[in-house]
LUMMARKOL-859782 format. One record per residue (C-alpha): residue in one letter; x, y, z. Coordinates in steps of 0.001 Angstrom, whole numbers, plus 500000, padded with zeros to 6 digits. Example, Ala and Ser with C-alpha at 12.3 -4.5 7.8 and 13.67 -1.06 7.14 Angstrom:
! LUMMARKOL-859782
A512300495500507800
S513670498940507140
This chain:
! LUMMARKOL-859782
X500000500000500000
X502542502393500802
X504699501483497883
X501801502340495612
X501186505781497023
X505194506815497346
X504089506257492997
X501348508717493761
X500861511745494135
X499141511155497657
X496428513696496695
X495240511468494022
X494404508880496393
X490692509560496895
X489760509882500530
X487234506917499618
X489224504343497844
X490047501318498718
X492953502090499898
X492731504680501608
X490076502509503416
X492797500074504123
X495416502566505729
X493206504356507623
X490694501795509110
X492514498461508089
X490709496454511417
X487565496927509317
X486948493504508878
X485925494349505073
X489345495959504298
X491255493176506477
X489410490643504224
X490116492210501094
X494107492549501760
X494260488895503085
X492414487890499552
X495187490065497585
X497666488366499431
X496529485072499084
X495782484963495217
X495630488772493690
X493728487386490639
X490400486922492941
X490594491283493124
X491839491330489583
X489110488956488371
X486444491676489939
X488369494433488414
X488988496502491535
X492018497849489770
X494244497071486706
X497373495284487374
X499433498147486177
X497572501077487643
X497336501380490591
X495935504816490774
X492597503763489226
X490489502401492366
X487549501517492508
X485665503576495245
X484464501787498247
X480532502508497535
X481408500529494492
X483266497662496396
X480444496838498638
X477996496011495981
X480158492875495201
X481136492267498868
X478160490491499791
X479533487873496679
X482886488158498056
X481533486981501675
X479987483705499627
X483339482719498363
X484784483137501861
X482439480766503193
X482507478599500423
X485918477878501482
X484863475595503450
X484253472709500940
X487384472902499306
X489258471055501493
X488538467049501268
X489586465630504287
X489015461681505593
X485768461204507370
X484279458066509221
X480949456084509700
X479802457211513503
X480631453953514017
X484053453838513062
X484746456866515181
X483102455117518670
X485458452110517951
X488430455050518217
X486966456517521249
X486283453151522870
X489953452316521987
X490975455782524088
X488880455083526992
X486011457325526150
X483052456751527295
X480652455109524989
X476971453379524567
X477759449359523937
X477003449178520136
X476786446142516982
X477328446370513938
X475531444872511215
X474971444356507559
X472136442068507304
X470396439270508652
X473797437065508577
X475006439041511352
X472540437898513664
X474366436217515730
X475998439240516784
X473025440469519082
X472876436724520680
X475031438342523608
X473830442037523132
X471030442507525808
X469786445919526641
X466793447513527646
X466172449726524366
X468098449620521032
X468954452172519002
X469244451372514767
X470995453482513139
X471549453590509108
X475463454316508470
X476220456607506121
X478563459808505445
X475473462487505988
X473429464178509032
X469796464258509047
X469446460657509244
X466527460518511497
X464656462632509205
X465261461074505920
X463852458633503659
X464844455738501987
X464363455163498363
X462646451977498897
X459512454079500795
X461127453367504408
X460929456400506014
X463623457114508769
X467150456147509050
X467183455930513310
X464914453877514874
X464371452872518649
X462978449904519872
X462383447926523168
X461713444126521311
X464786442817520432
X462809440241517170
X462369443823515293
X466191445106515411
X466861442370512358
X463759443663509948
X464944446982510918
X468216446153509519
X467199444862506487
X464872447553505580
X467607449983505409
X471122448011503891
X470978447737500659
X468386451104499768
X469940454503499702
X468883456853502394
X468077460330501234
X468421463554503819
X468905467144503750
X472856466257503444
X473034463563500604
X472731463622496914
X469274463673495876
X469477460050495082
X470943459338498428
X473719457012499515
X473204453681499383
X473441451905503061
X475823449034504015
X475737448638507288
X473763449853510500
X474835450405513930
X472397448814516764
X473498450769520413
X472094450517523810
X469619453620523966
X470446455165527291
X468229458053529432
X469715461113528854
X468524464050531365
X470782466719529875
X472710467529526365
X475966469473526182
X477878470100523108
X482088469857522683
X484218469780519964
X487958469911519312
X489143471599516042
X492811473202514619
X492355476625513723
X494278478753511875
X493260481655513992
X494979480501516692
X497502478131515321
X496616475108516959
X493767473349518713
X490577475128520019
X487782473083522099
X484167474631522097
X481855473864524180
X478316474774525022
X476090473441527752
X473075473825524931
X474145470291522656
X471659468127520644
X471263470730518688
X472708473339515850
X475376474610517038
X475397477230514305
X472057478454515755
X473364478500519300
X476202480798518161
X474131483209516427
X471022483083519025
X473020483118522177
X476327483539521797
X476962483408525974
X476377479645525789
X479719478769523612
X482702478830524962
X486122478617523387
X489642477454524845
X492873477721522984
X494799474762523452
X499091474632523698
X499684472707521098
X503039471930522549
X501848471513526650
X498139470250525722
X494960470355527614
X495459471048531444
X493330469390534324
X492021472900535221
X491075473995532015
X489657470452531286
X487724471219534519
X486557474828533837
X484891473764530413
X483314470880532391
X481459473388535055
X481383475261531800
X479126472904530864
X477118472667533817
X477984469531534982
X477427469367538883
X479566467561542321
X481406464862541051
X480213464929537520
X482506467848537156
X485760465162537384
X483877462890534977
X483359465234532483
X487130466701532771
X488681463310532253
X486372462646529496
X487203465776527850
X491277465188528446
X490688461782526930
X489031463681523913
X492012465694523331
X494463462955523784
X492556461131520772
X492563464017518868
X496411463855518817
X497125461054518582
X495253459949515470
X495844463521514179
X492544465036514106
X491601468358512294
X488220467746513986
X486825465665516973
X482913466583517475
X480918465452519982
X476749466156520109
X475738465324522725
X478158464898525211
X475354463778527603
X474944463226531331
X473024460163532023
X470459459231534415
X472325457353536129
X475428459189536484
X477579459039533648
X478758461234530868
X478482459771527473
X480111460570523968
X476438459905522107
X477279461113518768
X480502461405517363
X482643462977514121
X485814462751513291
X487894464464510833
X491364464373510112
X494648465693508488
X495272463715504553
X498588464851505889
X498922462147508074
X497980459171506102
X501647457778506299
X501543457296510178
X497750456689510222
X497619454124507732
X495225451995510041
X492844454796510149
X492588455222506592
X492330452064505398
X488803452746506919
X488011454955504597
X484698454568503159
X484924455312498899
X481487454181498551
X480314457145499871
X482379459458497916
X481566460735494578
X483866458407492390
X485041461673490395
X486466462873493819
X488587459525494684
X489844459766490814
X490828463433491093
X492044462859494704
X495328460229492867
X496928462677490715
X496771465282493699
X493716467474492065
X490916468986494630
X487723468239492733
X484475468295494422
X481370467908492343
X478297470172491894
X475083471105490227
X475705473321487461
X476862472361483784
X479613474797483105
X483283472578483899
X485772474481485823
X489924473632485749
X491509476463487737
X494556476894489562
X494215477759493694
X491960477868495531
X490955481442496104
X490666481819492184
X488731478355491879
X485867479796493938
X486240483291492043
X485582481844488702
X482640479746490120
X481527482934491724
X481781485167488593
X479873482148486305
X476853482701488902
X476776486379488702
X476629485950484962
X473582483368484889
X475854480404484708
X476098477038486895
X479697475939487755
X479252471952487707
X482526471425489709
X484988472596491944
X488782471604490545
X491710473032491622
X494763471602489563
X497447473390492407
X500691475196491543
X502880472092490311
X500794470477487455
X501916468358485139
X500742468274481656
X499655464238482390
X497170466145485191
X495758468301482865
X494653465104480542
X493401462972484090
X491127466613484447
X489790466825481275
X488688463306481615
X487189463853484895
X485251466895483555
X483965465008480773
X482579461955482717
X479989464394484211
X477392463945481740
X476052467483482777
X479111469307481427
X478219471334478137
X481092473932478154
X484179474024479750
X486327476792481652
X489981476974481989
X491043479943483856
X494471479905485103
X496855482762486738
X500594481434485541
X502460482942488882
X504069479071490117
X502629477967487124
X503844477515483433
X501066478673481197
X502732476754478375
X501887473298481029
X498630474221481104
X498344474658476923
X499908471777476456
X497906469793478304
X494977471541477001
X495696470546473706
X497309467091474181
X493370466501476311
X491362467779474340
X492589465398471282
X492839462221473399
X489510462308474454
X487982463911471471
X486332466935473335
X482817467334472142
X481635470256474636
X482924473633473900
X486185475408475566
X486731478490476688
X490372479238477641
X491579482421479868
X495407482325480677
X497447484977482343
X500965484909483846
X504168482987483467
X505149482105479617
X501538483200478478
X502733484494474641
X503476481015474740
X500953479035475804
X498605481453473341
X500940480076470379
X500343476611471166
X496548477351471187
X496203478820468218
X498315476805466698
X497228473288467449
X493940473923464936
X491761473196467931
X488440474754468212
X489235476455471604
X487467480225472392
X490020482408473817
X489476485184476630
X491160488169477800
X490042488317481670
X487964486582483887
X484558488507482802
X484743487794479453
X485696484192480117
X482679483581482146
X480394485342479575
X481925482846476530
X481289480241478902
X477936481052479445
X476718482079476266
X478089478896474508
X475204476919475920
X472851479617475963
């Protein structure tokens, strides 16, 4: 900022441009935002034309800005999906827990009427069937065979099995899945215990704080979204020493925290240090638990439990992993996932390869805003190879809702000539029916533009962003 205006004369600065709104108010959170998104990929302010590249006195004024900062908010949420980390059946997590010492309801697990035998020895009061699938809102959904409800509870032990085989084999459809569902493989049948109060406590790494945060709220069972927004009081946050870990007292404070009452309060603290010791050990980005409940009859219970954690650590967690379920993933993500490419699939029919991130969820942005439908998320990262670029392409085309694709990429690591290369070499190995609209900027562009247009390849070029997004769209208008 200050290089720019030592350029300037500092008169010519308008008292409201955007940067003027950054050096004299910069813990606005808008103007904090903005900077952190020009640091972390330039092209996402570029692509919105705030500025030129090589002007830097021609600003856009800030009553200009915030008619596109509501979209800018979007992307930063949608930030959120574009990480693909390893998740388990709630099943799978409980074994983990049980294997720390964590409290637990006694469980089975089944996948049809040959595991029978498997309740022989499994006597409780109440049982608990639960459909096991990557997805919340079980309870709610449906099942595509008409079976409505993927949790049910009963006392008589002769309906668990017809139960069971109501729900493996269909694909249970909630809030969270595709709309055709996920199809169900197994079920989880607990001991239902009497709960008299819910509390809410997860452990997370955040970047905030660089390193683990728990958050807990004595108001679980339910959103804890909601709870944040409604009454913020009732959540509670604790940075965590990565290097000296959870301590007894703070363990302890979160547990009165949490209203838990006499003895209780011990309980709950060892629970919650067992909790953290799980999460790193087994390197965690993400240990949830809702509820954590106290019981009726004294105890505190892990009822429902996520896990997430680090893709990082798959060479020291290899027993964890090999849990993963693909079944539940879309098989477009597990392709993209072995040549190192972030894909996650969506609704739309315009195909995206971008490079980073930040600029990924730009160009899906700036399709929207011009009446498009991005049908994917794909970021091809700053070392592709041209053989990546192909494995893409393919990718792309196996979504039968693709009509046009959009390659937009911002050559700073990478070598624009890669990406043409690859372009070209893809779009002739697979015989690309759908049409292509290409927008390159950066390192060894005049180059990459030369292969384009010389390869004899039907493929629409495009200055910026903007235009890109408008080809896109208009070619299957």
């Amino acid at each position: 900022v200050m290089t720019a205006q030592k350029r300037q004369n500092k008169n010519s600065i308008g008292k409201h441009s955007w940067f003027w709104c950054v050096r004299e108010s910069c813990l606005d959170r808008l103007s904090c935002f903005l900077l952190r998104c020009l640091f972390l990929q330039s092209e996402l302010l570029i692509s919105l034309q705030f500025f030129p590249v090589s002007n830097f006195h021609t600003m856009t004024s800030l009553a200009q800005l915030s008619r596109v900062y509501p979209r800018l908010l979007a992307v930063r949420k949608a930030a959120v999906v574009a990480s693909r980390q390893l998740n388990l059946l709630e099943y799978q997590s409980k074994k983990l827990l049980e294997q720390s010492g964590v409290a637990i309801q006694a469980f089975r697990v089944l996948e049809g009427r040959k595991d029978e035998d498997v309740l022989k020895d499994f006597n409780v009061n109440e049982y608990v069937v639960k459909a096991q699938i990557l997805a919340g809102g079980r309870g709610k959904g449906h099942f595509d065979n008409g079976f409505k409800g993927g949790v049910h509870i009963t006392k008589d032990r002769s309906k668990v099995i017809p139960l069971v085989e109501k729900m493996v084999g269909a694909k249970l459809i909630t809030k969270q899945t595709p709309k055709d569902g996920i199809l169900v493989k197994s079920v989880m049948v607990a001991d239902s215990i009497n709960i008299v109060r819910e509390t809410y406590l997860s452990i997370v790494m955040d970047r905030e704080h660089n390193g683990p945060v728990l958050i807990a709220s004595p108001a679980g069972g339910m959103d804890i979204e909601a709870v944040a927004e409604e009454t913020p009081e009732k959540i509670k946050t604790v940075p965590i020493s990565i290097l000296a870990g959870i301590s007894r007292a703070q363990a302890e404070d979160v547990a009165r925290f949490l209203e838990f009452k006499g003895p209780l309060v011990q309980t709950a603290a060892t629970e919650i240090e067992k909790l953290y010791s799980l999460f790193q050990k087994v390197d965690c980005t993400q240990i949830e638990i809702n509820p954590l409940a106290e019981t009726d009859d004294g105890r505190v219970i892990s009822v429902d439990a996520k896990l997430n954690f680090d893709d990082n650590a798959e060479f020291r967690q290899k027993d964890i992993f090999a849990m993963e379920v693909h079944e539940d993933t879309d098989p477009k993500e597990i392709e993209a996932s072995k040549y190192n490419l972030n894909y996650i699939a969506m609704e739309g029919n315009i195909g995206c390869l971008v490079n980073g991130a930040g600029l990924a969820m730009a160009t899906m942005d700036i399709i929207k805003l011009n009446g498009g439908a991005p049908a994917n998320f794909l970021d091809v990262g700053g070392n592709v190879k041209e053989d990546q670029v192909l494995k893409a392409f393919q990718i792309l085309t196996s979504d039968q809702n693709v009509k046009a694709i959009l390659v937009n990429v911002f050559g700073g690591i990478v070598n624009c000539a890669t990406i043409a290369n690859g372009i070209v070499n893809a779009t002739k190995v697979i015989g690309l029916r759908v049409p292509l609209v290409v927008r390159l900027e950066g390192t060894n562009v005049n180059a990459a533009k030369k292969i384009l247009q010389e390869s004899g390849l039907e493929i629409e070029s495009a200055q910026d962003l903007d235009e890109a997004a408008k080809k896109a769209v208009k070619a299957i208008s």
